[in-house]
Backbone as CSV, one residue per row, in Angstrom:
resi,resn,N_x,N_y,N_z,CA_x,CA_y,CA_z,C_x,C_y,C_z
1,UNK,-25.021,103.607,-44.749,-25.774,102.416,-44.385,-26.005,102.418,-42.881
2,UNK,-27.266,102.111,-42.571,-27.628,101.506,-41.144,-27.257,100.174,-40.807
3,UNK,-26.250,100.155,-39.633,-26.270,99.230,-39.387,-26.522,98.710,-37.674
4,UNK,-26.917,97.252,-37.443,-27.428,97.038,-36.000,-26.819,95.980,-35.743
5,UNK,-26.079,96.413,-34.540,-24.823,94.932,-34.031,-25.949,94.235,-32.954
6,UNK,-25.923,92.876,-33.383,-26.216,91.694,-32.298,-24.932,90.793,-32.363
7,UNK,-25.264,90.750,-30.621,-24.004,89.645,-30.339,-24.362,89.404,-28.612
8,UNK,-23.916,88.616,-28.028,-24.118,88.232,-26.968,-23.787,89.309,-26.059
9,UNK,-24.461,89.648,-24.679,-24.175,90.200,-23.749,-24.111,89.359,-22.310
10,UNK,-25.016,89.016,-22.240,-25.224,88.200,-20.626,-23.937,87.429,-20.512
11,UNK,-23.367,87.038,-19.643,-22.597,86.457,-19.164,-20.932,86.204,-19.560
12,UNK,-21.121,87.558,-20.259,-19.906,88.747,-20.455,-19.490,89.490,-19.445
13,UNK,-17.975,89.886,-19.285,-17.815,91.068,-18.232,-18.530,92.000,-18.946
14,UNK,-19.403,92.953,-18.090,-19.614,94.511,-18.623,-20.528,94.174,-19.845
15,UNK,-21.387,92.853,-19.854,-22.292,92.546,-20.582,-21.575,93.054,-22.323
16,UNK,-20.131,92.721,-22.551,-20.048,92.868,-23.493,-19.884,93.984,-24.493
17,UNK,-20.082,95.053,-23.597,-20.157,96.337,-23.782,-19.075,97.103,-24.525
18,UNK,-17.628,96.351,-24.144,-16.157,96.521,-25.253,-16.384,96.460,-26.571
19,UNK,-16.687,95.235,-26.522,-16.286,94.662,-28.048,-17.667,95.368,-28.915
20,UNK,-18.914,95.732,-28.401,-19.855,96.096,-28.996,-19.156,97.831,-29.471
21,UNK,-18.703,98.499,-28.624,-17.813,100.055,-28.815,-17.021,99.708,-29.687
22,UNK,-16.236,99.141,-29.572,-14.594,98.815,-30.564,-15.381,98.475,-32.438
23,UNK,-16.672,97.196,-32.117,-17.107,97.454,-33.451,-17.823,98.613,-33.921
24,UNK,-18.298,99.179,-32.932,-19.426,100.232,-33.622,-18.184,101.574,-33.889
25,UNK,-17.201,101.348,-33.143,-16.087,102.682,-33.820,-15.559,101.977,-35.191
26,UNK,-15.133,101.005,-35.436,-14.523,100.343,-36.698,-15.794,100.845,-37.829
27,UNK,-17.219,100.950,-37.508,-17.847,100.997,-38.526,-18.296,102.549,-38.661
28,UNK,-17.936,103.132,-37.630,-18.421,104.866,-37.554,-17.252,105.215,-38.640
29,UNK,-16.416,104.928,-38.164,-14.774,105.246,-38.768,-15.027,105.108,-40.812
30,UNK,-15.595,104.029,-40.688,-16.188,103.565,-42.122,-17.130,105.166,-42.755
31,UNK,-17.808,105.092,-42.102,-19.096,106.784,-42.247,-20.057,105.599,-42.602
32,UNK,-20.717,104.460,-41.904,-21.762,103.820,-41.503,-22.831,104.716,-40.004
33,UNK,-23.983,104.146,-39.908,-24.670,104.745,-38.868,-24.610,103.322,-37.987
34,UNK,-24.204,103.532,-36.946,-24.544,102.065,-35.694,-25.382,102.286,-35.288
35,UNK,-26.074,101.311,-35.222,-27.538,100.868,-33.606,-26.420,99.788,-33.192
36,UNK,-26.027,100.656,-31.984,-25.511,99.384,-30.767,-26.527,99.116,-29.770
37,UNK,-26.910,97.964,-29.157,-27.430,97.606,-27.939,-26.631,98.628,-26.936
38,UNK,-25.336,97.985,-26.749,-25.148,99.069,-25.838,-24.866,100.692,-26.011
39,UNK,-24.950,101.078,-27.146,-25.371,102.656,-26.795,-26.462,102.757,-26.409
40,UNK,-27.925,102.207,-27.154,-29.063,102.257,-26.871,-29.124,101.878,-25.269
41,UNK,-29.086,101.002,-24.665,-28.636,100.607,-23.069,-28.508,102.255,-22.677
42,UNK,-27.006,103.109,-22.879,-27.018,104.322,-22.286,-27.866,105.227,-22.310
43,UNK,-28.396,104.992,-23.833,-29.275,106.315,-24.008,-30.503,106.210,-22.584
44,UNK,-30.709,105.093,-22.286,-32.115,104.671,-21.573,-31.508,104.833,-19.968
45,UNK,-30.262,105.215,-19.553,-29.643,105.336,-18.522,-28.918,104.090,-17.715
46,UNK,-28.565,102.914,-18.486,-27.767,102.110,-17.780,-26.505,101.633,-19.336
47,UNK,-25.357,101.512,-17.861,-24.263,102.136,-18.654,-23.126,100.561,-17.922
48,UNK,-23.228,99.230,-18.716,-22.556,98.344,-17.838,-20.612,98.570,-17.538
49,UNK,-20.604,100.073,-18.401,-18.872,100.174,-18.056,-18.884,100.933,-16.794
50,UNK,-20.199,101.300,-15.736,-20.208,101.484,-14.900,-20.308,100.480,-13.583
51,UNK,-20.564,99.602,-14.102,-20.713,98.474,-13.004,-19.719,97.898,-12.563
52,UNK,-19.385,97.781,-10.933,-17.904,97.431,-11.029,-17.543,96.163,-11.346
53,UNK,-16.346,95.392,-11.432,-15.833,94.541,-12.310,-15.987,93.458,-11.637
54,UNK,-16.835,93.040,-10.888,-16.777,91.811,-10.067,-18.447,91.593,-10.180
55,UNK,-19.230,92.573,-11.164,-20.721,92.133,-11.094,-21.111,90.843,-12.280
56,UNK,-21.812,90.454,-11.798,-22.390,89.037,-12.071,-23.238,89.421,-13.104
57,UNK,-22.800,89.268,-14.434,-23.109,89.839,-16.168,-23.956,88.968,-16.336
58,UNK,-24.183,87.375,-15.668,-25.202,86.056,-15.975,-26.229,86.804,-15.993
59,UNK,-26.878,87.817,-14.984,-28.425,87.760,-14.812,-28.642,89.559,-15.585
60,UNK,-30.037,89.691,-15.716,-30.190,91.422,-16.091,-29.973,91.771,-14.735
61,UNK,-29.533,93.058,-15.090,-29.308,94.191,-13.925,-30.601,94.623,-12.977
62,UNK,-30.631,94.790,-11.875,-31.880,94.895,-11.001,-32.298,96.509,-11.301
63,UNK,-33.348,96.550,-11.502,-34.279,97.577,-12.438,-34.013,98.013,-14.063
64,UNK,-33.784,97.310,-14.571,-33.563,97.062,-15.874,-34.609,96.861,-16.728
65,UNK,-35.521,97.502,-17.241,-36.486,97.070,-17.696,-36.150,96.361,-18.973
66,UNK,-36.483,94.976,-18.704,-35.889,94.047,-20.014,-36.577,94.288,-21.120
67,UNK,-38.099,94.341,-21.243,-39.119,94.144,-22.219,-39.217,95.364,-22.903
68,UNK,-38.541,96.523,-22.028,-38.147,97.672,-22.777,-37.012,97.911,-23.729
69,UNK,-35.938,96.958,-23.053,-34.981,96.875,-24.231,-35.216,95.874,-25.334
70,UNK,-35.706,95.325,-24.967,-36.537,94.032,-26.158,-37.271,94.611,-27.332
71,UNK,-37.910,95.825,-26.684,-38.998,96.586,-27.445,-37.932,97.503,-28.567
72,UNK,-36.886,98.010,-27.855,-35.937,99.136,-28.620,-34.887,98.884,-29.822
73,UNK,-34.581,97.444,-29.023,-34.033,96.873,-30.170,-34.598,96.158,-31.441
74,UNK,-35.739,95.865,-31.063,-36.861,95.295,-31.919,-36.895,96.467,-32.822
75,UNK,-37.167,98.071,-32.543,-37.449,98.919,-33.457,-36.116,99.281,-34.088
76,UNK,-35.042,99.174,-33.680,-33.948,99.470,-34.166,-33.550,98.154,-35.464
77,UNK,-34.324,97.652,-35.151,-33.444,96.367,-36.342,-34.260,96.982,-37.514
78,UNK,-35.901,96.968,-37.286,-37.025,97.765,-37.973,-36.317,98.377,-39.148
79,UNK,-35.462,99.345,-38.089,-35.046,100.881,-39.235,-33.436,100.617,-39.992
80,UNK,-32.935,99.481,-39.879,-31.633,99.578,-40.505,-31.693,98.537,-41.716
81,UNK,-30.723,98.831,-42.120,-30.166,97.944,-43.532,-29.425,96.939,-42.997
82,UNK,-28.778,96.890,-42.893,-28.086,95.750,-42.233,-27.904,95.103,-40.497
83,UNK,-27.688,93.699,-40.498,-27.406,93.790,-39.191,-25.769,92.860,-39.313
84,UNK,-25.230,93.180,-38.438,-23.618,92.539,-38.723,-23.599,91.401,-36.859
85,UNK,-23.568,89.911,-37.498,-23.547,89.628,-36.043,-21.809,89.641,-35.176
86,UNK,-21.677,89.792,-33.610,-20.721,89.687,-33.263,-20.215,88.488,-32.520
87,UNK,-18.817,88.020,-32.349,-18.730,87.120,-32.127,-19.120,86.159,-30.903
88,UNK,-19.807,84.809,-31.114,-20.243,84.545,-30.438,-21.902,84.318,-30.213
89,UNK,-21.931,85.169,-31.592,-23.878,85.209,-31.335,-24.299,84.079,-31.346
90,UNK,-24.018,82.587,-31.551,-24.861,81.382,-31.789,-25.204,81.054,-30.723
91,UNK,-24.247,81.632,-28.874,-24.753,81.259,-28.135,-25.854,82.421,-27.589
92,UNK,-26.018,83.289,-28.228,-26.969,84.281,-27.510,-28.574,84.234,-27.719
93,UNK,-29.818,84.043,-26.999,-30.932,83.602,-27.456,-31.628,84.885,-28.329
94,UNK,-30.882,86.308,-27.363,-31.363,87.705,-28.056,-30.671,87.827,-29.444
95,UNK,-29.515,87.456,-29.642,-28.320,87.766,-30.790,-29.253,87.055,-31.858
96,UNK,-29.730,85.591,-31.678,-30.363,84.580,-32.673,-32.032,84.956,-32.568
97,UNK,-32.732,85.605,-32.105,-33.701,86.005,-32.251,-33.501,86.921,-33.001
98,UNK,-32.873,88.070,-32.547,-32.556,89.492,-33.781,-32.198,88.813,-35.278
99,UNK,-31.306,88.497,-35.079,-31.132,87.144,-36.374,-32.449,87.014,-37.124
100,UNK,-32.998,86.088,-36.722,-34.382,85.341,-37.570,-35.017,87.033,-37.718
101,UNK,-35.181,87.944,-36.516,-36.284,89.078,-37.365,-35.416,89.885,-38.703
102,UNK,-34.479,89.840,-38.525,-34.048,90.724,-39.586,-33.699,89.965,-40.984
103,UNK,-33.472,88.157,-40.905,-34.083,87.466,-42.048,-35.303,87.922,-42.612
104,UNK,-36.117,88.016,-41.546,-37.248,87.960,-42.240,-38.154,88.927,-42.746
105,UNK,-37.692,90.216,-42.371,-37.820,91.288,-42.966,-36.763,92.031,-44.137
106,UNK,-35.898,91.133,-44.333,-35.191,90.974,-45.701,-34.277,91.803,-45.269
107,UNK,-33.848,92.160,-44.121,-32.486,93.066,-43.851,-31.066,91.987,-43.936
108,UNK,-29.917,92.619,-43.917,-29.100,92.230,-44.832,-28.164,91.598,-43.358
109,UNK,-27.662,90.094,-43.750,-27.131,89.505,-42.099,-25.748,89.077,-42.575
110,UNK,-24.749,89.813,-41.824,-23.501,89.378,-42.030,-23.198,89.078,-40.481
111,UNK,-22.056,88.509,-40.688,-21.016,87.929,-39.105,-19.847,89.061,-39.283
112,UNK,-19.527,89.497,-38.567,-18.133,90.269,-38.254,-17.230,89.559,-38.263
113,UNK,-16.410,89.876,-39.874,-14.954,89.005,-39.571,-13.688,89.737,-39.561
114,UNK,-13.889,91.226,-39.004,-12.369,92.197,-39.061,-11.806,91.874,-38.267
């Protein structure tokens, strides 16, 4: 199964970037396929376990092309079966947008409760 984690990043240390690894290993471990935001983030060359620990996670990162990650994750929800949300998504506007698209293209929406 494909699956695509939404869950909040902004105004996380490290934009959240832990807990998004820790689930996407719990579900590799399974023999699931992950779309993480933040792998996708690396693949595109920004990596927030590089940022040092005192950066300000509230705002996007300066040259960050947002509308590009908007665009990637948009195609990544596209191609999976499921999306599993992480904790916290009710406050995220990206987490609850991914949400409603993958309602509505009939992909399959669970909450992470391991």
């Amino acid at each position: 199964m494909v699956i695509y984690l939404a869950g909040p990043m902004r105004s996380i240390p490290r934009y959240n970037f832990p807990t998004f690894d820790r689930i996407a290993c719990v579900l590799r471990m399974e023999g699931h396929t992950v779309l993480s935001p933040a792998d996708i983030d690396r693949e595109y060359g920004f990596d927030a376990m590089d940022l040092p620990p005192d950066h300000d996670c509230n705002n996007i990162p300066e040259n960050f092309d947002f509308m590009a990650c908007v665009r990637r994750d948009i195609d990544a929800i596209l191609s999976c079966d499921k999306l599993i949300l992480l904790p916290g998504w009710e406050q995220s506007k990206g987490a609850k947008a991914e949400k409603a698209l993958a309602e509505w293209i009939g992909v399959i929406v669970e909450e992470w409760t391991k």
